[in-house]
C-alpha positions as CSV (number, residue, x, y, z in Angstrom):
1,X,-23.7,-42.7,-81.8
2,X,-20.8,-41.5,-83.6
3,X,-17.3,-43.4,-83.4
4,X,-15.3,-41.7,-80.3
5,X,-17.9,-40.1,-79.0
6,X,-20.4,-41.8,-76.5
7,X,-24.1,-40.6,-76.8
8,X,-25.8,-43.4,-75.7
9,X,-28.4,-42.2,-72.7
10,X,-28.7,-45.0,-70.3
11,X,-31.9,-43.4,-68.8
12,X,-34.2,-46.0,-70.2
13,X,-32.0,-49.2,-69.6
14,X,-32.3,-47.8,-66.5
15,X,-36.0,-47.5,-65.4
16,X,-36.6,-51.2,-67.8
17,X,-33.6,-52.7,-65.2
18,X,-35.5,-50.9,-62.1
19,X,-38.7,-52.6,-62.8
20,X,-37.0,-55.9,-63.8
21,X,-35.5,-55.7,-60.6
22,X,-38.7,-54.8,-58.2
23,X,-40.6,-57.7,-60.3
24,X,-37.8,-60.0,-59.8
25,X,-35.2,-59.9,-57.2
26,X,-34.0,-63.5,-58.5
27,X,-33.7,-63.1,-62.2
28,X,-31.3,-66.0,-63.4
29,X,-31.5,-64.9,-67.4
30,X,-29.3,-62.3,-68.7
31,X,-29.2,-58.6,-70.5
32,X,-27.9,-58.1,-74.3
33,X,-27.0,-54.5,-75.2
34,X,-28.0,-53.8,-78.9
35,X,-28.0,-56.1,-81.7
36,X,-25.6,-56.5,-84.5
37,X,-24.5,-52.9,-84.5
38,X,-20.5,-53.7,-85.4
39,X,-20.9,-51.9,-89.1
40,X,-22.6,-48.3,-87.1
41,X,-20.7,-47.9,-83.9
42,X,-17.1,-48.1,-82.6
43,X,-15.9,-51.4,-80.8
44,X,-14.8,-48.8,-78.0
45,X,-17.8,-47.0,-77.3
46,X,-20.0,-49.9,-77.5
47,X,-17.4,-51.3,-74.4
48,X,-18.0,-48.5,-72.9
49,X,-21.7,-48.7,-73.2
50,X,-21.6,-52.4,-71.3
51,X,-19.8,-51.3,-68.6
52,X,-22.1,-49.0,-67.7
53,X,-25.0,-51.8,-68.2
54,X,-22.8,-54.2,-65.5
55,X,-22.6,-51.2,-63.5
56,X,-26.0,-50.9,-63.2
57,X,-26.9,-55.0,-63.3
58,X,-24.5,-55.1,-60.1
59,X,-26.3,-52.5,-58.4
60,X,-29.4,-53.5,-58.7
61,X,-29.1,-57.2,-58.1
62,X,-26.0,-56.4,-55.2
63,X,-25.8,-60.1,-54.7
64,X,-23.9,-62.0,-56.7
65,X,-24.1,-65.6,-57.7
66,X,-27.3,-67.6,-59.4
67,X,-29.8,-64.6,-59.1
68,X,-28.2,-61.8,-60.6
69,X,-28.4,-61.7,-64.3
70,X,-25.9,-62.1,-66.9
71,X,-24.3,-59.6,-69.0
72,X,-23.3,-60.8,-72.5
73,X,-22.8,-59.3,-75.8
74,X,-21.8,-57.6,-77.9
75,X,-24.0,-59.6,-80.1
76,X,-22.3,-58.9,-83.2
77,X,-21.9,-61.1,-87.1
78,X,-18.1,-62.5,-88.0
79,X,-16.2,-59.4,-87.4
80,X,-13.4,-60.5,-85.6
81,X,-11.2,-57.6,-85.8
82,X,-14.0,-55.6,-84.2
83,X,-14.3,-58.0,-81.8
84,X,-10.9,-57.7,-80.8
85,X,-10.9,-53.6,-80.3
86,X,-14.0,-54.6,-78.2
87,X,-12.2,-57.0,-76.1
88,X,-9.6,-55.0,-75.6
89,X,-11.3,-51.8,-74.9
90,X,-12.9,-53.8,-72.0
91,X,-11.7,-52.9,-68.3
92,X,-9.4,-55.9,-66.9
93,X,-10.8,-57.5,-64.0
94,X,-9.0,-57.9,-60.8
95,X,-9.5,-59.3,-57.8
96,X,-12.4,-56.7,-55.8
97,X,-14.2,-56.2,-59.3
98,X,-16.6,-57.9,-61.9
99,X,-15.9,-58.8,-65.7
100,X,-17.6,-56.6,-67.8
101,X,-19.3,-59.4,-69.6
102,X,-20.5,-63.1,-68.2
103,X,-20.2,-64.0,-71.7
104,X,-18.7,-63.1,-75.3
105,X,-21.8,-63.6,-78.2
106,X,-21.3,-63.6,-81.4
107,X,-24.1,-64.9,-84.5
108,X,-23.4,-67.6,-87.1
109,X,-25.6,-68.6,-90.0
110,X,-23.1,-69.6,-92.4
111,X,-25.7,-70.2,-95.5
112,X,-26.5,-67.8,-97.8
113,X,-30.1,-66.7,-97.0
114,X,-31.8,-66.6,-100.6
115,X,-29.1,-69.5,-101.9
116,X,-31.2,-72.0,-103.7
117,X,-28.5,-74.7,-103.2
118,X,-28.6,-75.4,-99.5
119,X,-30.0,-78.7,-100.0
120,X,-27.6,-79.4,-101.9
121,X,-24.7,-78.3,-99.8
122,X,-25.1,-78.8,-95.9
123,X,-25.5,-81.8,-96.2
124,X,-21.2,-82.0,-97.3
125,X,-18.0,-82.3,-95.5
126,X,-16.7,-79.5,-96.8
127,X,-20.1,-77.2,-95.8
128,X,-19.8,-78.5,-92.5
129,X,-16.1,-77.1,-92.2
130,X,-16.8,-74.1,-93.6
131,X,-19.2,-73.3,-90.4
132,X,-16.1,-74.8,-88.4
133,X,-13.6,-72.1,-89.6
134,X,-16.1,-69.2,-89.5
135,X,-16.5,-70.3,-85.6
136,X,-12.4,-70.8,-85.5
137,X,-12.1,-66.6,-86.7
138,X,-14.3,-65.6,-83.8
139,X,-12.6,-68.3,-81.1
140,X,-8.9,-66.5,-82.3
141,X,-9.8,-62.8,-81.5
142,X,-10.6,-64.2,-77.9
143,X,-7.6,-66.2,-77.6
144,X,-5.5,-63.2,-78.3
145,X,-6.7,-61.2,-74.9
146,X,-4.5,-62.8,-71.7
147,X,-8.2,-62.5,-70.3
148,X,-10.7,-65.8,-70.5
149,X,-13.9,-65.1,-72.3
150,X,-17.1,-67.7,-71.6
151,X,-17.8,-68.0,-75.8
152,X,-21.3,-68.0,-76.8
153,X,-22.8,-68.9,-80.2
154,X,-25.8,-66.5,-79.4
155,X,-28.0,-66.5,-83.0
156,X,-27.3,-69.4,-85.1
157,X,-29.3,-71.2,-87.9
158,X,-27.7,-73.2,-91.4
159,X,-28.8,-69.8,-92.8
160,X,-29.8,-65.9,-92.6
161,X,-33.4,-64.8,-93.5
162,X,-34.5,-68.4,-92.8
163,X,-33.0,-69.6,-95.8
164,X,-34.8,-69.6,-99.5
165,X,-37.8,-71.5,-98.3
166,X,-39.2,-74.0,-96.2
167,X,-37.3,-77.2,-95.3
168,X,-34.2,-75.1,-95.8
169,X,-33.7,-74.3,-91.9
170,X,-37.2,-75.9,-90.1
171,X,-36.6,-79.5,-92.0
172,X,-34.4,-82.5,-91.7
173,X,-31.4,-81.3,-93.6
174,X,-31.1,-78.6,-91.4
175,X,-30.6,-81.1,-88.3
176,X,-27.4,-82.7,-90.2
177,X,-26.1,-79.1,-89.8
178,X,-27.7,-78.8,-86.3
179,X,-26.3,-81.6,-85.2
180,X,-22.5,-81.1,-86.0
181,X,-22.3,-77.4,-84.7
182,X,-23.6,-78.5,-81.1
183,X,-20.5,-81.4,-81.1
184,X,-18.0,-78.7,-82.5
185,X,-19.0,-76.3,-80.5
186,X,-18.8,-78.3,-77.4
187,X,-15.5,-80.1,-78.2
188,X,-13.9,-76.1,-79.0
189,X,-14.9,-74.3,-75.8
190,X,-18.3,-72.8,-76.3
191,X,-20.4,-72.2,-73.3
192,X,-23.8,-72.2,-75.0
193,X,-25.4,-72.5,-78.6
194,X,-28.8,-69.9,-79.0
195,X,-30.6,-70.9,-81.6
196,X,-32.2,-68.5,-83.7
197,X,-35.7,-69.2,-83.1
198,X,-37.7,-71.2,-80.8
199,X,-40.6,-69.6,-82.8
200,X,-40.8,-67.9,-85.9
201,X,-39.0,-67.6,-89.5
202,X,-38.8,-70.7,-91.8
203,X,-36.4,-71.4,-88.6
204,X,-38.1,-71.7,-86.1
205,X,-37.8,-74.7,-83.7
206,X,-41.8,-74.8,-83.5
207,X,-44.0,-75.0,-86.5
208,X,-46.8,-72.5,-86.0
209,X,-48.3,-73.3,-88.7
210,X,-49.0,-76.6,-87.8
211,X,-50.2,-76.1,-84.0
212,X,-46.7,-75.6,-82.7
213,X,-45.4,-79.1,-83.6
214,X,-41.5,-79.7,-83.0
215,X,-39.5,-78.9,-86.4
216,X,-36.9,-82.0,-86.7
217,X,-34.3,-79.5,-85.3
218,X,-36.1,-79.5,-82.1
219,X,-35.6,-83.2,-81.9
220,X,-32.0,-83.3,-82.9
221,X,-31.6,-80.5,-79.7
222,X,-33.8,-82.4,-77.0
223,X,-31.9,-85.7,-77.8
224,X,-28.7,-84.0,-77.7
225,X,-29.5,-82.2,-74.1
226,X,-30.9,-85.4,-72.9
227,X,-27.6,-88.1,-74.3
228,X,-24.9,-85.8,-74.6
229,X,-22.6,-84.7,-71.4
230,X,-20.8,-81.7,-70.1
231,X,-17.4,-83.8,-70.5
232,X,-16.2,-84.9,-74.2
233,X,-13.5,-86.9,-75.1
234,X,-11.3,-87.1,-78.3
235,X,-13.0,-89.2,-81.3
236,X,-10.9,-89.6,-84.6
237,X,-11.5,-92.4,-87.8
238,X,-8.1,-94.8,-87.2
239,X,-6.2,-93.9,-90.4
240,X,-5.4,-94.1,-92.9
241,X,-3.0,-97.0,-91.9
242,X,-5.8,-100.0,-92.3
243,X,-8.2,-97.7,-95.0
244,X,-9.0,-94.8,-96.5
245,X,-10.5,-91.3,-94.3
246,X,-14.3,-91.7,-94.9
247,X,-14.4,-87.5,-95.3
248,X,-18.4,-88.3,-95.1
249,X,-18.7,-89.8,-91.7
250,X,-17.9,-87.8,-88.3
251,X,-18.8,-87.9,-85.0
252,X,-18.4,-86.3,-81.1
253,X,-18.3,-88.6,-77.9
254,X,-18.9,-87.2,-74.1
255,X,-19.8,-89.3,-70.7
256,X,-23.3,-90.1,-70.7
257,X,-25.1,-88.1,-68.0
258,X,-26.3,-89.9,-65.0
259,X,-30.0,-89.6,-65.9
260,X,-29.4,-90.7,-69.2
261,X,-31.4,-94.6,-69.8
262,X,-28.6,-97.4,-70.3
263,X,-26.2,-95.1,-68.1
264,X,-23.6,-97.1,-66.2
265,X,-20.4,-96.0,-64.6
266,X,-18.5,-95.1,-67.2
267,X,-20.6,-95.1,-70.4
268,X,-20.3,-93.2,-73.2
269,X,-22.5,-91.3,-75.8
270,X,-21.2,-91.1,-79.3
271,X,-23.1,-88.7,-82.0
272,X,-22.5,-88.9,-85.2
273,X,-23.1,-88.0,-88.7
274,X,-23.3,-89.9,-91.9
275,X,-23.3,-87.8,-95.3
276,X,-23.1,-90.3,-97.5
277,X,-25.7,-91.8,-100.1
278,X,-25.1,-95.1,-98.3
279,X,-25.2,-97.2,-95.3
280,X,-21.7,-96.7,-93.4
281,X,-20.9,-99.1,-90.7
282,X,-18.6,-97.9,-87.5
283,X,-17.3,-99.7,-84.9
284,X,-16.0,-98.0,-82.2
285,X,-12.5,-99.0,-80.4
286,X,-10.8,-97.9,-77.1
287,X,-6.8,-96.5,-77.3
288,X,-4.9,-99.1,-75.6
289,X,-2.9,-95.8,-73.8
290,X,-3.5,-96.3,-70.1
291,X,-4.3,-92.7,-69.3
292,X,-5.9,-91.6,-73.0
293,X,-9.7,-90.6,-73.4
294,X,-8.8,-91.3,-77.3
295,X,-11.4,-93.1,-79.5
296,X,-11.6,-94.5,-82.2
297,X,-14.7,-94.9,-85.0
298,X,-13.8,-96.4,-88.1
299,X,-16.0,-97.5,-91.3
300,X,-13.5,-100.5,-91.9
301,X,-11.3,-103.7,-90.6
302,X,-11.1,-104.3,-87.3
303,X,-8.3,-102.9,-85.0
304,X,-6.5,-103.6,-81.7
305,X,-8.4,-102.8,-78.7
306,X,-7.6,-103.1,-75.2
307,X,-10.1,-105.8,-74.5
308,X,-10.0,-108.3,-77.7
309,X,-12.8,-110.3,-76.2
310,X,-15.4,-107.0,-75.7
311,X,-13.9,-104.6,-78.6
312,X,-16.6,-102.6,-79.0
313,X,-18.0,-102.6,-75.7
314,X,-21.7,-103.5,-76.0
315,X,-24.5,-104.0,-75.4
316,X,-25.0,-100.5,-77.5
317,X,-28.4,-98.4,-77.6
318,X,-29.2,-96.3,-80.9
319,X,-31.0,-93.5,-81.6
320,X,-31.1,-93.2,-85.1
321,X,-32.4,-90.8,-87.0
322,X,-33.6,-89.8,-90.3
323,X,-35.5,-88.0,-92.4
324,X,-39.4,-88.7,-92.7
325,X,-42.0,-88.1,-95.6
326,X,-41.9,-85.1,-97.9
327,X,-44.6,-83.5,-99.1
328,X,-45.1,-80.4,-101.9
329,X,-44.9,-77.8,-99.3
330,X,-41.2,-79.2,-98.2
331,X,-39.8,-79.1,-102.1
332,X,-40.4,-82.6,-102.8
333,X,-36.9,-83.5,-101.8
334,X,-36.9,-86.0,-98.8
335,X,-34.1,-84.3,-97.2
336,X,-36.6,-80.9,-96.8
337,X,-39.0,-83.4,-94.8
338,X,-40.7,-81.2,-92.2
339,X,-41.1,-85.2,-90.6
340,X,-37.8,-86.8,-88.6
341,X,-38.0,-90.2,-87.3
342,X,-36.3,-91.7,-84.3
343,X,-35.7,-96.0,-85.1
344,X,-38.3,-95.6,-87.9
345,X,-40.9,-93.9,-86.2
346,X,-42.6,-90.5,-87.2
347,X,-42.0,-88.1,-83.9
348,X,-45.1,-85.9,-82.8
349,X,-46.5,-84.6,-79.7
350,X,-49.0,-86.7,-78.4
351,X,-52.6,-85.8,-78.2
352,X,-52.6,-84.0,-75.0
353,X,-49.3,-81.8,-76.3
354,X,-46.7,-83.9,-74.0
355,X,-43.8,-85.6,-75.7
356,X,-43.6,-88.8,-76.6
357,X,-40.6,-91.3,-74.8
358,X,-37.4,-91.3,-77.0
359,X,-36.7,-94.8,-76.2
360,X,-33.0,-96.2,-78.1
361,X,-33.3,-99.4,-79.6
362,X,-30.7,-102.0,-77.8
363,X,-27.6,-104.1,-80.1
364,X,-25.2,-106.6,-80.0
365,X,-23.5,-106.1,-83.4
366,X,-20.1,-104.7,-82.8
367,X,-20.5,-102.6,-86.1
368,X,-23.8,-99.6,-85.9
369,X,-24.8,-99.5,-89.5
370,X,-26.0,-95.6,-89.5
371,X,-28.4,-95.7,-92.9
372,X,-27.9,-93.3,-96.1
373,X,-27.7,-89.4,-95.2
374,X,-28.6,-89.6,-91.3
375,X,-27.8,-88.5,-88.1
376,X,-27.7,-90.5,-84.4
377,X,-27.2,-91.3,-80.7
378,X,-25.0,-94.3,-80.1
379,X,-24.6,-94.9,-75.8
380,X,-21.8,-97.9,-75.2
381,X,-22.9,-98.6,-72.0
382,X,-19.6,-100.5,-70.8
383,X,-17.3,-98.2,-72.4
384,X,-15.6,-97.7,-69.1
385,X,-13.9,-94.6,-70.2
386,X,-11.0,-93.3,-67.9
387,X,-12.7,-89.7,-67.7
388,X,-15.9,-90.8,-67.2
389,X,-15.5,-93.2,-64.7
390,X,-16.9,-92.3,-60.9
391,X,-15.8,-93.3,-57.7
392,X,-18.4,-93.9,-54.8
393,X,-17.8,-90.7,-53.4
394,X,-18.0,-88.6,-56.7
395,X,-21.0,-90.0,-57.1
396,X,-22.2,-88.9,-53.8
397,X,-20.9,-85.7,-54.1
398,X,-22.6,-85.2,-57.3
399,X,-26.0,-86.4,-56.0
């Protein structure tokens, strides 16, 4: 395909959709046109390529809703400027017709694939961010279309090529990374985080080497699907007018789904991340604004709260986590640990290949001291947060 001039033969796409189609009338997955093309062909003739695929989807799946598939793409590395010529090359919808795309994806692995140093330099505040402002350039060329785009992260990992070696991307440090691009990502508008692989690469989510045993990333993800909710609420350190901004500590709250264990009307679930070479404490403290979802974590003195005799809300449960055992094959650093550990213990699949329970340990001390260099789950089950509480007929409604 040369740029201006549309080549691409649909002919295939075509008979592959046909036979999707006769196979399975109800296909609730989705369709990605091309792969990382944005340095070969034009933004405007690859828009014009999906409209012809969501042509095509809508035809042959006529009804819409849950069993039609999605259309989303373009599937494309930080370009924004060629994102935006895409967007806007893109038909408006109105009323009587479909968006083009169910959702924009884009791919971040903001490591440098055959860096050396990534153990080294995830594991920072400042590495963190940097995967916050490449997600920031790719969130502003959809902001600037009067349209609303569903944002994907549809291929991520800490780093292309999976990384320099093992433990890089398929270890424990990669789950401090992990970790803080699901809260960002969820707290800035994202629809969905792909991660780049379930199986394969020295990032994949499964070890296949090792009988397909969960990679500490796969951990990090189940505990986050399971603890985290749909609904998030603003989390910020209180200062610096009672101490110093702990640059090392961070941390996203939602409501605690319903299913969740130590769920109660509500609760929250706090995640957070300690990069520091030691323990940091946090206690957790509710704005005294009467219609604010704003909390507070800090790492020092206590502060007002709108309850002085329950500050922090508790009883708490804790899933903590942190790295397990290194071995030769993981660099000998324990942060390349193929091994994480939930409250101390080693997590594996159990004998018969189910998963173990992920049971939180229960406290009463108002401050959770989250050890050297690890990540967690905190649920303050009488939180009573204004956006998460339920009335009896949301409830029902829900159920």
């Amino acid at each position: 395909m040369k740029s201006g001039t549309v080549l691409w033969n649909p002919d295939n796409t075509r008979e592959l959709l046909q036979y999707t189609a006769r196979k399975w009338p109800h296909f609730p997955h989705g369709f990605e046109l091309g792969n990382e093309k944005e340095h070969l062909l034009a933004p405007e003739d690859v828009a014009h390529c999906y409209v012809t695929l969501r042509s095509m989807v809508n035809e042959l799946w006529p009804t819409p809703g849950p069993g039609r598939p999605l259309v989303v793409g373009p599937a494309l590395n930080l370009r924004p400027d060629w994102l935006s010529l895409f967007l806007s090359s893109l038909p408006t919808p109105t009323t009587t017709t479909t968006t083009t795309l169910d959702a924009i994806t884009y791919h971040l692995y903001p490591g440098y694939g055959p860096s050396k140093n990534l153990v080294d330099l995830i594991p920072t505040a400042s590495w963190l961010d940097h995967s916050h402002s490449l997600m920031a350039r790719m969130q502003r060329a959809t902001n600037h279309h009067h349209h609303h785009f569903n944002l994907w992260v549809g291929e991520t990992a800490a780093a292309w090529a999976s990384g320099a070696g093992r433990g890089f991307c398929d270890g424990f440090l990669s789950s401090i990374w992990y970790m803080d691009i699901l809260g960002h990502a969820a707290t800035t508008g994202h629809g969905a985080v792909c991660r780049q692989a379930l199986v394969g690469g020295n990032y994949s989510l499964l070890d296949q080497r090792n009988g397909f045993q969960p990679n500490p990333d796969y951990w990090t993800a189940l505990l986050f699907r399971r603890l985290m909710g749909t609904t998030y609420l603003d989390v910020t350190q209180f200062s610096p007018s009672i101490h110093d901004f702990q640059s090392n500590v961070r941390g996203y709250m939602s409501c605690t789904p319903m299913d969740t264990p130590g769920y109660a009307n509500g609760a929250v679930t706090f995640a957070w991340i300690n990069l520091a070479h030691e323990k940091k404490s946090i206690r957790m403290l509710k704005d005294t604004h009467p219609i604010s979802n704003h909390w507070n974590g800090t790492n020092g003195p206590t502060i007002k709260t709108p309850n002085n005799n329950d500050p922090t809300f508790l009883p708490r449960l804790d899933f903590i986590l942190t790295a397990g055992t290194s071995t030769g094959a993981d660099g000998n650093h324990p942060l390349l640990s193929r091994e994480i550990r939930l409250n101390g213990k080693v997590l594996r699949l159990l004998e018969n290949g189910a998963l173990p329970d992920l049971v939180g340990k229960s406290a009463t001390d108002e401050r959770l001291i989250t050890p050297p260099t690890s990540i967690g789950f905190s649920i303050y089950t009488n939180a009573q947060a204004n956006a998460c509480l339920l009335t009896a007929e949301s409830s029902e409604s829900i159920k």
